[in-house]
C-alpha positions as CSV (number, residue, x, y, z in Angstrom):
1,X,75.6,70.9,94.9
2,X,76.0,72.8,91.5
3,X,78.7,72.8,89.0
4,X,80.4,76.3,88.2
5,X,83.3,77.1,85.5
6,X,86.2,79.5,86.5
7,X,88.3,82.0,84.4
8,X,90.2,79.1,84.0
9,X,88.0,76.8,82.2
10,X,87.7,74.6,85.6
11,X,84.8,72.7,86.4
12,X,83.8,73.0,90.5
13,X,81.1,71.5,92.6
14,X,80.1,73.7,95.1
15,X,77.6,74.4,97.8
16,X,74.6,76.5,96.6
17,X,74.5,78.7,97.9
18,X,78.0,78.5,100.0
19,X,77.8,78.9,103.5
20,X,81.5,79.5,103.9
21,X,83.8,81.6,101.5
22,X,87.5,82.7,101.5
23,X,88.5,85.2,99.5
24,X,92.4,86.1,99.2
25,X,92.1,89.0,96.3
26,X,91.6,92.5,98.1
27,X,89.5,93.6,95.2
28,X,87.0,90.8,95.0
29,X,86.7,90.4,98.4
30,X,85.1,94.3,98.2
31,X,82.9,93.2,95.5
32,X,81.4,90.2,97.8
33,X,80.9,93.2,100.3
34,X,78.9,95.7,97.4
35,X,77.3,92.4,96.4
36,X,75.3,92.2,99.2
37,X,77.4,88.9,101.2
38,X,78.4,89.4,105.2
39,X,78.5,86.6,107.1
40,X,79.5,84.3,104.3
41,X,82.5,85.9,103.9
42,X,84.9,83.9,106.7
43,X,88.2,85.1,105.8
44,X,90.1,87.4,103.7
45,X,93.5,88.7,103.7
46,X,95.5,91.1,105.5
47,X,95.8,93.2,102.4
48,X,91.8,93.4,102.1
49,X,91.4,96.8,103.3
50,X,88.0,97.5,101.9
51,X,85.5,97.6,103.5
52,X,87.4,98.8,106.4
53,X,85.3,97.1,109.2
54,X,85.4,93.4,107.0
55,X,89.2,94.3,107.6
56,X,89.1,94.9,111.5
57,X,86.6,92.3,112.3
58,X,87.1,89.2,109.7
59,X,89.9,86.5,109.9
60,X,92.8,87.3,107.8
61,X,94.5,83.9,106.4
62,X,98.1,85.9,106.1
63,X,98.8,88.0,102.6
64,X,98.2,87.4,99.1
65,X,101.2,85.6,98.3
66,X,101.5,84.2,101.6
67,X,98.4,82.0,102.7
68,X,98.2,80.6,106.1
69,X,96.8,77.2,105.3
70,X,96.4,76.1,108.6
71,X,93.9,79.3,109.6
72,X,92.2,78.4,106.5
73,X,91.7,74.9,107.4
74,X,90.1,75.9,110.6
75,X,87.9,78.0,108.9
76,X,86.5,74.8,106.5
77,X,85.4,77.0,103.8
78,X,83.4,75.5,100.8
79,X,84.1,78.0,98.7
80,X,87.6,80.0,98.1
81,X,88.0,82.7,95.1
82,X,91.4,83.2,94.2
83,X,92.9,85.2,91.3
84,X,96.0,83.7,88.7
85,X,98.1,86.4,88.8
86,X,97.7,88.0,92.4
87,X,98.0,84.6,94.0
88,X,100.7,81.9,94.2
89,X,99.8,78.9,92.1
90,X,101.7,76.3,94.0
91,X,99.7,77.4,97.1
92,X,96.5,77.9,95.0
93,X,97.2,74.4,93.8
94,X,97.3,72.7,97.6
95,X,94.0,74.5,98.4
96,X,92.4,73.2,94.8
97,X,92.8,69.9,96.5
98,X,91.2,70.4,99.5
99,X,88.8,72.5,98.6
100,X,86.4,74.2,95.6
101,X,88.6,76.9,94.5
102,X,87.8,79.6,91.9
103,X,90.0,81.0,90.1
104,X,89.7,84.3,88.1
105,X,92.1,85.7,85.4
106,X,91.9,89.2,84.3
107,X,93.5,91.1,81.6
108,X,90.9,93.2,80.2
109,X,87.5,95.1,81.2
110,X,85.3,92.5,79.7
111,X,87.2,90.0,81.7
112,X,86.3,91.7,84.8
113,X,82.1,91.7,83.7
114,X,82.2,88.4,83.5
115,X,84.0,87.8,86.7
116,X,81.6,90.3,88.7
117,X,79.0,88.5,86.6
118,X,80.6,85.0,87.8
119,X,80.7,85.6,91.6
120,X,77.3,87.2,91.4
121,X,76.3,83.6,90.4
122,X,78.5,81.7,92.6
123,X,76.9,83.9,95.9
124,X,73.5,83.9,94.8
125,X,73.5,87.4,94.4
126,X,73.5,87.7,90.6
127,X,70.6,90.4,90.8
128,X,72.8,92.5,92.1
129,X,75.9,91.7,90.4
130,X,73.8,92.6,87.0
131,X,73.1,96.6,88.4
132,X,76.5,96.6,89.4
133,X,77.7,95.7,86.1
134,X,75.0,97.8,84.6
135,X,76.6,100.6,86.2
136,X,80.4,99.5,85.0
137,X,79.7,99.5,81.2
138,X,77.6,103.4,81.8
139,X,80.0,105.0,83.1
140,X,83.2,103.6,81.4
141,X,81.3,104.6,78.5
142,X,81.6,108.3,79.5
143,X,85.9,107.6,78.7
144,X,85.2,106.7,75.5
145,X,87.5,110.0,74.3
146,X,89.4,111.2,71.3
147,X,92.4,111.8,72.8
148,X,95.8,111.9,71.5
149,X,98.2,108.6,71.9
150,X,100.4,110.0,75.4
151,X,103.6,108.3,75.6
152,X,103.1,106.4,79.1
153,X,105.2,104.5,81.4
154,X,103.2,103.2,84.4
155,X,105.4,102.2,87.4
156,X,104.5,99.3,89.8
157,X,107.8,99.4,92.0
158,X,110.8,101.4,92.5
159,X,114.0,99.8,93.5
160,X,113.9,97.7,90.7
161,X,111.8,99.7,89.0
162,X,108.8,97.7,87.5
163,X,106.3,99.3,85.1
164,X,103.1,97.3,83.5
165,X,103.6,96.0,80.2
166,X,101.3,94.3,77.9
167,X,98.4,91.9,78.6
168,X,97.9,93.7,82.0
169,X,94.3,95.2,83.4
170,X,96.6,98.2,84.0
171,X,97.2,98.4,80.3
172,X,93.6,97.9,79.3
173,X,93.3,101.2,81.7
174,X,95.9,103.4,80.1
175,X,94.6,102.5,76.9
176,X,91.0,103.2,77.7
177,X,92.4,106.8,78.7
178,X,93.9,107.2,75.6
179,X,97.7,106.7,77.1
180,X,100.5,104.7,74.6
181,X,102.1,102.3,77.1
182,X,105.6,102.6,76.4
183,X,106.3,99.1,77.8
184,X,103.6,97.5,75.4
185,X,106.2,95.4,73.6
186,X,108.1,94.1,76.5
187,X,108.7,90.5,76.9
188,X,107.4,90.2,80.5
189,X,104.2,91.5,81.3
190,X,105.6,93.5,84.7
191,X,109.1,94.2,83.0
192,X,112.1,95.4,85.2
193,X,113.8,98.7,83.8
194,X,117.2,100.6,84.9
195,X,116.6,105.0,85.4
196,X,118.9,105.2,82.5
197,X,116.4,103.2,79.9
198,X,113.3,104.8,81.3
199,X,115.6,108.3,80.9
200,X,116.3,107.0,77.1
201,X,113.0,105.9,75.9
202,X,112.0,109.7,77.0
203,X,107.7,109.6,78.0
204,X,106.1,112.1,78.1
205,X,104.3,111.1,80.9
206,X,105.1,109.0,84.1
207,X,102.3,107.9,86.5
208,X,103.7,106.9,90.0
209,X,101.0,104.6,91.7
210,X,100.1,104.0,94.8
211,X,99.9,100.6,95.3
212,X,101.7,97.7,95.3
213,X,104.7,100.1,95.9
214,X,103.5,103.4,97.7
215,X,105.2,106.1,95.6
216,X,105.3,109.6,97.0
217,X,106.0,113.0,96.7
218,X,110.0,112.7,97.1
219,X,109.5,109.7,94.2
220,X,108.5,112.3,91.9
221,X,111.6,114.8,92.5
222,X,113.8,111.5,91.8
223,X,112.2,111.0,88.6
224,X,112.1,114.1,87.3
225,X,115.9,114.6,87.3
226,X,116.0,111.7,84.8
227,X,113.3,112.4,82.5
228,X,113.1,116.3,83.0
229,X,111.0,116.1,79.6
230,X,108.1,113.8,81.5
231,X,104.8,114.8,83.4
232,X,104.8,113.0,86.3
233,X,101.8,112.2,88.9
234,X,101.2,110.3,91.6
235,X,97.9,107.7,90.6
236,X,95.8,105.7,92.8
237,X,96.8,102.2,92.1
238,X,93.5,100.7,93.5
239,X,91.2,103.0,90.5
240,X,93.8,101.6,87.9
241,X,94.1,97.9,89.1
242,X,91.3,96.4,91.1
243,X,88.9,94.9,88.5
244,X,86.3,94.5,91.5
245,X,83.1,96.5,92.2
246,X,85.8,99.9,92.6
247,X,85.7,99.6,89.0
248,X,82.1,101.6,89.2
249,X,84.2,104.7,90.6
250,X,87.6,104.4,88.1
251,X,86.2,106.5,84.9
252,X,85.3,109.6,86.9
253,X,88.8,109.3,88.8
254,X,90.6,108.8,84.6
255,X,88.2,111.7,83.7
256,X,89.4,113.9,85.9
257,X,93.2,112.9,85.4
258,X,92.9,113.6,82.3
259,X,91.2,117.1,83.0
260,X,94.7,117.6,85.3
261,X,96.6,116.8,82.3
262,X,95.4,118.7,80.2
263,X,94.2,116.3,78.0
264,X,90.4,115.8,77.7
């Protein structure tokens, strides 16, 4: 038994190293799989699509926001990593007492070191987590571009439509690339916005992503109509958001976004 500290400033005892491990983030569940873990890993969630055959062979414990406790109970984990803003705290809360549960927060690309960093640790596979981060900080510093401040709005969901606002890993991103998040002052950090303010505040460019809301081509017809000013393109959410081991692969995939827009 070891003690470990989350992003949270809890104190866990767990299993070292644990024999049985949950994990109901998508993106940290693909960083067990690049860290070297397999059979460990006893459940995930039905949103983990990567790696594709942990997602066809692995139990799934129901969706990010809805846990199955029962199919986690049957799976007696001794270890279950969990995120603050991606999961439900009063569900997190019923598995903290059951269980050693930890918890990451993540707002910013050194957050999301020290996480990789963390779980390396908490697997016993912190050799590898060290190359992986390694690899992280190189290439990210590749974006480190003089660009000039692109009036942004990134949206989340349509129907309301959500953008990301402040004190967001999907700010960090747009400011990393050089993008002025429009939404930067909001009050709420995933703010809900009618056509006619995004029309008013006038951006001169609108990224569409993928994920959590799957925007498409029609999406950027609609948009356009109200901000016939913006540049619009569909992103992939998963380069802009997941704060896992996918975070190797994001500053090629900005580079070259960039290189689209003209920008770079």
């Amino acid at each position: 038994m070891v003690y470990c500290t989350d992003q949270l400033g809890r104190t866990i005892p767990i299993n070292s190293p644990p024999k049985r491990i949950i994990s109901v983030v998508p993106s940290q569940t693909e960083l067990l799989y690049d860290l070297g873990a397999d059979a460990e890993v006893v459940g995930i969630t039905r949103f983990c699509i990567h790696p594709d055959h942990w997602f066809r062979t692995k139990t799934r414990v129901g969706g990010t926001k809805k846990i199955d406790l029962e199919k986690i109970k049957l799976l007696q984990p001794d270890l279950i990593i969990c995120n603050k803003e991606e999961n439900e705290r009063e569900q997190i809360e019923k598995l903290m007492e059951l269980y050693p549960v930890w918890v990451s927060d993540i707002k910013n690309l050194g957050d999301a070191v020290h996480m990789i960093t963390s779980i390396g640790d908490l697997v016993d596979k912190k050799e590898n987590a060290v190359k992986l981060v390694q690899k992280i900080k190189k290439e990210f510093k590749k974006l480190e571009l003089n660009t000039p401040a692109v009036r942004t709005a990134y949206l989340i969901w349509n129907n309301p439509i959500m953008c990301a606002g402040a004190d967001t890993f999907i700010d960090e991103m747009l400011g990393l690339c050089g993008f002025q998040n429009i939404f930067s002052d909001s009050d709420s950090r995933y703010p809900e916005v009618k056509l006619q303010e995004l029309s008013r505040m006038n951006p001169s460019l609108i990224l569409l992503s993928s994920e959590p809301f799957p925007f498409r081509e029609k999406h950027i017809r609609e948009f356009q109509q109200a901000c016939p000013n913006a540049n619009i393109k569909l992103v992939d959410g998963e380069l802009f958001s997941w704060y896992g081991s996918r975070l190797q692969y994001a500053p090629e995939y900005l580079m070259n976004l960039l290189h689209s827009l003209s920008l770079s």
